[in-house]
Structure formats: C-alpha cells, structure tokens
DODOFI-700695 format. One record per residue: chain; residue in one letter; residue number from 1; x, y, z of N, C-alpha, C, CB in turn. Coordinates in pm, whole numbers. Glycine has a CB too. Example, Ala and Ser with C-alpha at 12.3 -4.5 7.8 and 13.67 -1.06 7.14 Angstrom:
A:A:1:1319:-569:780:1230:-450:780:1320:-330:780:1131:-447:905 .
A:S:2:1285:-225:708:1367:-106:714:1290:3:787:1408:-60:572 .
***
This chain:
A:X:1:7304:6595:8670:7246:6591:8538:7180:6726:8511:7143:6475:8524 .
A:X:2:7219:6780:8410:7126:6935:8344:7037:6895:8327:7152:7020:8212 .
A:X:3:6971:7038:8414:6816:7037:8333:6779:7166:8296:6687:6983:8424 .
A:X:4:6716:7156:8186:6687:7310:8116:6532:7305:8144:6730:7333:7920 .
A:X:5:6596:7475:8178:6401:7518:8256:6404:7660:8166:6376:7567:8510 .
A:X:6:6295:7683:8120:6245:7752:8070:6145:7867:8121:6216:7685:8008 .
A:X:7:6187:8033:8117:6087:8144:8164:6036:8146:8097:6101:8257:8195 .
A:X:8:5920:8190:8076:5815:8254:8031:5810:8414:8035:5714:8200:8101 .
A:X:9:5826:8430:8155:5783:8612:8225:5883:8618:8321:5606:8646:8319 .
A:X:10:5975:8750:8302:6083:8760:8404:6030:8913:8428:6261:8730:8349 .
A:X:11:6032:8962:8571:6011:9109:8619:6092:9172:8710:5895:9125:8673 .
A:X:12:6151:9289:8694:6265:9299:8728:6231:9470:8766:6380:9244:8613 .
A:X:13:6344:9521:8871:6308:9678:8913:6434:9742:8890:6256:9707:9077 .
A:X:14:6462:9832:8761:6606:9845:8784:6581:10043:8790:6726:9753:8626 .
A:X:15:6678:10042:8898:6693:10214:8906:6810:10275:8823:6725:10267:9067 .
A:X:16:6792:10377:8775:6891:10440:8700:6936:10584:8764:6837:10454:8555 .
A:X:17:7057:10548:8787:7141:10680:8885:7203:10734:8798:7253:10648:9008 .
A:X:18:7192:10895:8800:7306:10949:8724:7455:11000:8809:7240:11074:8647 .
A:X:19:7547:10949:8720:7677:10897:8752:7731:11066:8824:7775:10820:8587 .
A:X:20:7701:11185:8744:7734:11297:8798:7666:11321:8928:7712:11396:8708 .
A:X:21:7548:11284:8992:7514:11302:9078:7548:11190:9212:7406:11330:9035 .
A:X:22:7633:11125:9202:7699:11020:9321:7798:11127:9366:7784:10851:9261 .
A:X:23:7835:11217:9310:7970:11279:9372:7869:11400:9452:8116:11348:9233 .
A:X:24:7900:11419:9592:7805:11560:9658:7916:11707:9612:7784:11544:9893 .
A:X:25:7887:11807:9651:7956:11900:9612:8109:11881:9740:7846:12050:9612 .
A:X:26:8054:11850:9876:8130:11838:9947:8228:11707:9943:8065:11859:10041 .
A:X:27:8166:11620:9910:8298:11490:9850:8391:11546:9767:8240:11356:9746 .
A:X:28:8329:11628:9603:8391:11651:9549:8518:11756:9589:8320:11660:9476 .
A:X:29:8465:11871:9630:8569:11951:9699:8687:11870:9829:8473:12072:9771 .
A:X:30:8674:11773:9874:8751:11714:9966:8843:11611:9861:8654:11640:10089 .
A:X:31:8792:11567:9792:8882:11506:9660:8975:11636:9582:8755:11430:9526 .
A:X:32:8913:11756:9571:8988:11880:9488:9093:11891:9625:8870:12055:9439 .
A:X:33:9102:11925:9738:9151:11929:9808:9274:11850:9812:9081:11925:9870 .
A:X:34:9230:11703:9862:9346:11637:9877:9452:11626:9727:9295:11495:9935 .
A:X:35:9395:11651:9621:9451:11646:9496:9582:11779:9475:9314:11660:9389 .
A:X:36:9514:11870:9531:9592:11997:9531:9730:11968:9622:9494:12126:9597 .
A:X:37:9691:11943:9783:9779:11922:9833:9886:11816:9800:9738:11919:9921 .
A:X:38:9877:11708:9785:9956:11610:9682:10036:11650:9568:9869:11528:9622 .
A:X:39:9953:11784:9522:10040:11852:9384:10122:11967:9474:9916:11939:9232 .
A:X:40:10102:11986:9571:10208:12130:9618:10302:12018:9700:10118:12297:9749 .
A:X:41:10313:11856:9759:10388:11803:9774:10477:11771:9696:10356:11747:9811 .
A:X:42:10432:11752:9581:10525:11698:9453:10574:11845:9423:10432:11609:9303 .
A:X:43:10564:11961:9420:10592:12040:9335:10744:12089:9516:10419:12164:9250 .
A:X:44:10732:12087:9582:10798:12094:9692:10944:11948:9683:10662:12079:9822 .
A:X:45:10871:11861:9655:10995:11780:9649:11071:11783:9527:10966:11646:9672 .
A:X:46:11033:11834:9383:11136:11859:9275:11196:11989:9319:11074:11866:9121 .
A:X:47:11115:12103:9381:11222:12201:9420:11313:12145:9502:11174:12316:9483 .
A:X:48:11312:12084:9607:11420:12046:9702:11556:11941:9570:11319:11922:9864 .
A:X:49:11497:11831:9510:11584:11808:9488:11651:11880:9344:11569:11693:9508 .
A:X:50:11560:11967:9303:11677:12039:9224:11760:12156:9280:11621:12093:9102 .
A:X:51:11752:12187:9399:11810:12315:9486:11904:12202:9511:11716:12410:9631 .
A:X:52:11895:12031:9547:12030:11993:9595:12108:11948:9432:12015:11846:9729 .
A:X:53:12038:11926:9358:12147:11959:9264:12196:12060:9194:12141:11904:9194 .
A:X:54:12188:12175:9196:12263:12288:9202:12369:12338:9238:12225:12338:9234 .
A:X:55:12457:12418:9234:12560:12428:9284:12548:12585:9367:12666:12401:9172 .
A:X:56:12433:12605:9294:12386:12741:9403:12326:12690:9538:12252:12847:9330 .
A:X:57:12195:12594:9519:12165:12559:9635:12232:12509:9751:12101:12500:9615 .
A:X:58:12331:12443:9686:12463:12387:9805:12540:12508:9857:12596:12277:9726 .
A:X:59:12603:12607:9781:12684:12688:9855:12569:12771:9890:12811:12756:9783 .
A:X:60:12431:12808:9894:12343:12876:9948:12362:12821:10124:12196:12848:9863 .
A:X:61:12369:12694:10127:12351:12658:10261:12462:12635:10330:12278:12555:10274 .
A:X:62:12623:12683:10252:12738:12638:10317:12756:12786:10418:12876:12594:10196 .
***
C-alpha cells in the first residue's frame, strides 16, 4: 500500500567539476597520440590497397 511522505527540508552537497579540467595534459597527449597513430594506420592501408590496385604497383613488384 502507498504511502506519501512528505519533506519539509532536503540538504544536499553537490561539487561542480569543470569538464575541461578531468582531461590532465598527459591523458590528453596519450589520447593525441594513439589518435595519430590509428590515422598513419589508416592512411598506410589505403596506400597499400591502392598500390594493389594499380597497374603500376603490380608490375612495380613483378
């Protein structure tokens, strides 16, 4: 069975973080990091597969 209860006085502690300051300089640079490398992976695998579709890249390696 409900029962309705009623506050009066609620007290509460709330902290306020600023959102730019959760990232340290060194997190952030290890995130720039892995981001970069991921982009020179990707930029490594469209060269490969456009060197194999080429007709230069193939007789380059015959």
């Amino acid at each position: 069975m409900p029962v309705d209860v009623r506050v009066e006085s609620v007290v509460s502690r709330v902290r306020v973080a600023d959102p730019d300051a959760l990232l340290t300089p060194e997190v952030l640079e290890r995130i720039v990091q892995v981001v970069l490398a991921r982009l020179e992976e990707r930029e490594a695998e469209r060269r490969d597969r456009d060197d194999d579709q080429s007709v230069r890249g193939r007789a380059a390696r015959l």
